[in-house]
C-alpha positions in Angstrom: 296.5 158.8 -33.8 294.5 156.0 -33.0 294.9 154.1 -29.8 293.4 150.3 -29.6 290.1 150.1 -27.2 287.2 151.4 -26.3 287.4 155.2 -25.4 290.8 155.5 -25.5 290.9 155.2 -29.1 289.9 158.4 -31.3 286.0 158.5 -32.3 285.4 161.7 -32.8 288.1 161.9 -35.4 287.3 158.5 -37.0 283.6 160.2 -37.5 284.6 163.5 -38.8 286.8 161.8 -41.7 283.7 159.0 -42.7 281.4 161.9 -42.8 283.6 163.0 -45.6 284.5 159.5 -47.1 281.4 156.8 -46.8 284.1 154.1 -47.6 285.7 155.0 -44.7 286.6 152.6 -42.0 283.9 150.1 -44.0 284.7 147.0 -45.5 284.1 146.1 -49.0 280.7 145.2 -49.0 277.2 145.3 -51.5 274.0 146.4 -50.2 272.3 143.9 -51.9 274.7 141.2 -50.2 274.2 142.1 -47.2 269.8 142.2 -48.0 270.4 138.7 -49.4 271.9 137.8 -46.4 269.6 139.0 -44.2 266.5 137.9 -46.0 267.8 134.5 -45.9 268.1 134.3 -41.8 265.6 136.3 -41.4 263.1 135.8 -44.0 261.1 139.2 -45.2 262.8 142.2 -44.2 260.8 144.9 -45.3 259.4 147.1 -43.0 261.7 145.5 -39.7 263.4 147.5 -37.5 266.7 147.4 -37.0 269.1 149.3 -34.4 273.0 150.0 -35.3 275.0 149.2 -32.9 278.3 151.3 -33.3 276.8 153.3 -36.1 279.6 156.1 -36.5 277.7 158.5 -39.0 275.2 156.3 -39.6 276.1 155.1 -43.4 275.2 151.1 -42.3 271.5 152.7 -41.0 271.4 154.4 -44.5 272.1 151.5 -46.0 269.7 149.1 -44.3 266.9 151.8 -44.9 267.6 151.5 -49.1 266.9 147.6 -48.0 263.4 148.8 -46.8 264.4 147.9 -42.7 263.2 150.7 -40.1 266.9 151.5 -39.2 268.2 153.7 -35.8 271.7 154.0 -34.6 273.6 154.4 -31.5 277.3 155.4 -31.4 279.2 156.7 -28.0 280.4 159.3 -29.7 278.6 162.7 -30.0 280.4 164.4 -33.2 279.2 161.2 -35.1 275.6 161.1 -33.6 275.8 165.2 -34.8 277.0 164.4 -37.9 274.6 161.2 -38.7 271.4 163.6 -37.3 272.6 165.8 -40.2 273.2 163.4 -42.7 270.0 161.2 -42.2 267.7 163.5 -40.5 264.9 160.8 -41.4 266.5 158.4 -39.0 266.8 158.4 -35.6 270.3 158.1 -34.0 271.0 157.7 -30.1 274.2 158.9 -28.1 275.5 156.3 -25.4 277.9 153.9 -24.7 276.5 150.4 -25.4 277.8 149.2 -22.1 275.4 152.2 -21.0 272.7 151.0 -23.4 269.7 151.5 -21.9 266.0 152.5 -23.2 266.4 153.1 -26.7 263.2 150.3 -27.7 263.1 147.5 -28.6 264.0 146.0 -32.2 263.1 143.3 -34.7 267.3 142.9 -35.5 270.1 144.5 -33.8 273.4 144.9 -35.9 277.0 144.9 -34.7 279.8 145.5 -37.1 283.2 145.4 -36.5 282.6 147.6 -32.8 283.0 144.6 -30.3 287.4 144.2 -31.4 287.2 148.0 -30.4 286.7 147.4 -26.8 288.0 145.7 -24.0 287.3 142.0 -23.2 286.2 142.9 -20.0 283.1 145.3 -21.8 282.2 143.2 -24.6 279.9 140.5 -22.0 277.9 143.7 -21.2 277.6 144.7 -24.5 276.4 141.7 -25.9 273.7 141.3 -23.1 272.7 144.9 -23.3 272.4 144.5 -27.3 270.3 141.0 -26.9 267.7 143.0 -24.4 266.6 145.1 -27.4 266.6 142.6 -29.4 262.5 141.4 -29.6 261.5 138.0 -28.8 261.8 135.3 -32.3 264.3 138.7 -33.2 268.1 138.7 -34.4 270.9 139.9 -33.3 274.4 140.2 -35.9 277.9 140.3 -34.0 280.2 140.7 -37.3 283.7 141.3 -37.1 286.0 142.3 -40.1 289.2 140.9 -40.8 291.5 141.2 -43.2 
């Protein structure tokens, strides 16, 4: 069962049933949305990196890689990270808290999507500041929450 914040809640679990169902845990969304989207704040994204924040199994960083992006993913949990490596060999996933997040480079666009409700008020001002200091100078950084 699933608790409400940060590591109290179930991650492990939540990754081993999205490695099994890609829908899982996502919102309804279009790849090619979600590349007009960013193309349009962005401008060309071809060839940008791009770091997951929260990535679970890594299915966003899949995603943005069919966009043409450079994509690598973080998650706190290490049954995900496992599972992602295994998934997406060809993209490179780190383990840590992002409250922990420390040097894992620097990147073009850093992505947040529906992680920051997941964690306690108290976190989510270091998380935001560790995400923006691997964000690159002129770069972007995505906070997107889901709600039904």
């Amino acid at each position: 069962m699933f608790q409400r914040f940060g590591d109290k809640q179930d991650w492990d679990e939540f990754a081993r049933q999205a490695a099994v169902d890609v829908t899982y845990g996502r919102a309804d969304r279009s790849v090619e949305r979600i590349k007009d989207f960013l193309s349009r704040h962005t401008g060309t994204i071809a060839g940008r990196t791009i770091l997951d924040c929260g990535c679970n199994v890594g299915n966003w960083c899949n995603d943005y890689a069919a966009m043409g992006l450079l994509p690598a993913g973080v998650d706190q949990s290490e049954v995900a990270i496992s599972l992602a490596r295994k998934k997406y060999p060809n993209i490179f996933f780190h383990q840590c808290r992002l409250e922990e997040l420390g040097n894992v480079g620097m990147y073009d666009m850093v992505s947040c999507v529906a992680v920051l409700q997941h964690n306690y008020l108290s976190s989510r001002r270091k998380i935001i500041k560790n995400m923006a200091a691997v964000t690159k100078l002129e770069g972007f950084l995505f906070l997107i929450e889901l709600f039904n």
